[in-house]
C-alpha positions in Angstrom: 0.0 0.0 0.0 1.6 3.3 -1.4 1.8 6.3 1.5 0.2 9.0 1.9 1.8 12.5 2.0 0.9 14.5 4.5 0.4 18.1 4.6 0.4 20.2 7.7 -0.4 23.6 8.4 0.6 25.5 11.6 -2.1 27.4 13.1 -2.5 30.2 15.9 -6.0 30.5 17.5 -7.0 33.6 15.8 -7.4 35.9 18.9 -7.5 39.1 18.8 -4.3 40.3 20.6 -2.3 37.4 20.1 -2.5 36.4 16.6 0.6 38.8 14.4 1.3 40.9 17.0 4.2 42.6 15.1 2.4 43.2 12.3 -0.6 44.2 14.5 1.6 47.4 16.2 1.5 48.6 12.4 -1.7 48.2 11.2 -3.4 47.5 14.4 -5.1 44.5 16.2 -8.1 44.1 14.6 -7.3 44.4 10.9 -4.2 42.2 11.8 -6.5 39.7 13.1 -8.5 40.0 10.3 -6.0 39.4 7.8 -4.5 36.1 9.7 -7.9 34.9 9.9 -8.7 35.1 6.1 -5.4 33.9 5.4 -5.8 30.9 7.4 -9.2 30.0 5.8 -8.0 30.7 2.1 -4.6 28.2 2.4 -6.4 25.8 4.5 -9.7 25.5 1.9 -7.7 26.1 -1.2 -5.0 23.5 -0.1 -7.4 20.7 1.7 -8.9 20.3 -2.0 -6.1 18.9 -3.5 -6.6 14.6 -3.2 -2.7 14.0 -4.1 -2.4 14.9 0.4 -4.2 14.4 3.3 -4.4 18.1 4.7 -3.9 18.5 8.5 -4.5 21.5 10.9 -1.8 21.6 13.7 -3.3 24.0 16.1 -2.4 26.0 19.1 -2.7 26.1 22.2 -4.1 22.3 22.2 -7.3 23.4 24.1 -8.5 24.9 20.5 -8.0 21.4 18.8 -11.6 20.8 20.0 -13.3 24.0 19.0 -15.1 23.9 16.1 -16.4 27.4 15.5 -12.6 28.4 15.4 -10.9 26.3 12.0 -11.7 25.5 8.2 -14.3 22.5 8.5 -13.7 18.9 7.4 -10.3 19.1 8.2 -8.8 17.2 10.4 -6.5 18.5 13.7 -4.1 17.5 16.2 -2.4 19.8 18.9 0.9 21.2 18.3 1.6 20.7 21.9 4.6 22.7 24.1 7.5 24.0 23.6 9.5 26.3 21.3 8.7 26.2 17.5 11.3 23.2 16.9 9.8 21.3 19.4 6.7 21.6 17.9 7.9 21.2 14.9 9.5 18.4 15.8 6.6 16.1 17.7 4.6 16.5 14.3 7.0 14.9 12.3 6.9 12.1 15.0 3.3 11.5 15.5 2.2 12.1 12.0 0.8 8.7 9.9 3.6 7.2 7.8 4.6 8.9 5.3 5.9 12.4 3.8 5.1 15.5 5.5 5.3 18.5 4.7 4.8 21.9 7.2 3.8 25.2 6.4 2.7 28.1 8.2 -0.8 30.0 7.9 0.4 33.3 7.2 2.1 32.8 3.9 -0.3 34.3 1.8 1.0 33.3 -1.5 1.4 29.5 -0.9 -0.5 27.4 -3.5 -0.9 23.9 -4.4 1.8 23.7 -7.2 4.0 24.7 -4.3 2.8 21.6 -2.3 2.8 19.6 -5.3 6.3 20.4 -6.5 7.7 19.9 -2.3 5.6 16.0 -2.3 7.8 15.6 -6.1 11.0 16.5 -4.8 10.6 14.5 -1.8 10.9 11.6 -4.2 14.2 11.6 -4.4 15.4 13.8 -1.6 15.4 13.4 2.1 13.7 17.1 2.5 13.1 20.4 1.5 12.9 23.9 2.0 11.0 26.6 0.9 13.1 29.9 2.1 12.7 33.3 3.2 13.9 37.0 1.9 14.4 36.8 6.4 16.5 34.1 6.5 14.1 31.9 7.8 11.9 29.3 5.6 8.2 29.0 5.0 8.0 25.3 3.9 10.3 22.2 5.3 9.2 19.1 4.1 11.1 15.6 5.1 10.7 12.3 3.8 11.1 10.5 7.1 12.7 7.2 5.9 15.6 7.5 7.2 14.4 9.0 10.0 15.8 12.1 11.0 16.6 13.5 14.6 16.9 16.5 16.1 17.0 18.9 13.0 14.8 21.8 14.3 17.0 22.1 17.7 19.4 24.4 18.4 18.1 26.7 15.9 17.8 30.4 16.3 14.3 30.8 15.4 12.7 34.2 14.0 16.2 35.4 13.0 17.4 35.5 10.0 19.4 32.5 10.7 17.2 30.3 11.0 17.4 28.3 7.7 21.1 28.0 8.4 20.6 26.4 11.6 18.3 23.9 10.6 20.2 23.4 7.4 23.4 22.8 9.6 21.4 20.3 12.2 21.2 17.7 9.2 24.0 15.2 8.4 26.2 15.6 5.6 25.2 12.9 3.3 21.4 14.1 3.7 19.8 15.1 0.0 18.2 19.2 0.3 16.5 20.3 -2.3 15.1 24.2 -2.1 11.7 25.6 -3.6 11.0 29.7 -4.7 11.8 31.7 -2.2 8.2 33.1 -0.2 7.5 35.5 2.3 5.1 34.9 5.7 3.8 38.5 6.7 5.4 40.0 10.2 5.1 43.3 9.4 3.3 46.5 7.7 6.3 46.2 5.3 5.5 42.6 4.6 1.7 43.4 3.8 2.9 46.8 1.6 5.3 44.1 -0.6 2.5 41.6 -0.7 0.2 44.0 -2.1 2.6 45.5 -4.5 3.7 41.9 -5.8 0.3 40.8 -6.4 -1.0 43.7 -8.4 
């Protein structure tokens, strides 16, 4: 029985006040809160479509997994549990189904599924990939898991702009990388303003 890739996509409860806080001191709570909030719903019902994945909803804190009213329906969740963001990070790629998996965040407004497709394709014939940042960072890993891999997300300087680096450096040497386009996640009034520009 061929296995199934797995797509996940890491998800904030969308709170007012603690949802893009940085980009919230710019263009202020609400409207940021409105624009993660859209952003999740459009990547998680545009993505969940596509029958070449299973989509998944890794959601935080873990007492939101059970709230409804809160995500896309018909899609399933699990907890992204404690921790820093490689921990997190981390336990997904271990609990997940057998199989690929691929992460994402839900603030990466211009992630479609070619992008998922073409990570899933590479994965063929390459122990993981990235999909990196203009920040240094990356908005897409994706690993193959066979053979598995340990401790790749930790010690990494996360949201710095060496964060791809790091992660990149945790892996052994013989390990196959591949790389997608370079994206941008939005932290900032600056990141909306480029966003805007770049899709007009």
């Amino acid at each position: 029985m061929p296995l199934c890739n797995h797509l996940v996509i890491m998800a904030k409860e969308a709170r007012i006040g603690r949802v893009k806080t940085r980009l919230a001191r710019d263009i202020g709570p609400v409207a940021a809160w409105t624009f993660y909030r859209r952003t999740l719903q459009a990547i998680s019902r545009s993505l969940s479509k596509d029958k070449r994945w299973t989509t998944w909803l890794a959601v935080s804190p873990d007492a939101a997994v059970h709230n409804d009213r809160l995500w896309p329906a018909n899609i399933p969740r699990i907890s992204q549990g404690g921790g820093d963001l490689g921990q997190r990070m981390g336990r997904i790629m271990e609990v997940m189904e057998p199989g690929p998996v691929v992460l994402v965040g839900a603030d990466i407004p211009d992630i479609n599924a070619a992008h998922i497709a073409e990570a899933f394709r590479t994965l063929g014939n390459h122990d993981a990939v990235f999909g990196p940042a203009d920040d240094g960072g990356y908005w897409l890993i994706g690993l193959k898991r066979r053979p598995k891999l340990s401790r790749i997300f930790n010690p990494v300087r996360w949201s710095t702009g060496h964060a791809l680096a790091d992660t990149r450096e945790n892996f052994p040497e013989h390990a196959k990388i591949a790389f997608l386009e370079t994206l941008n996640d939005i932290d900032d009034g600056e990141d909306l303003i480029g966003h805007y520009h770049r899709g007009k």
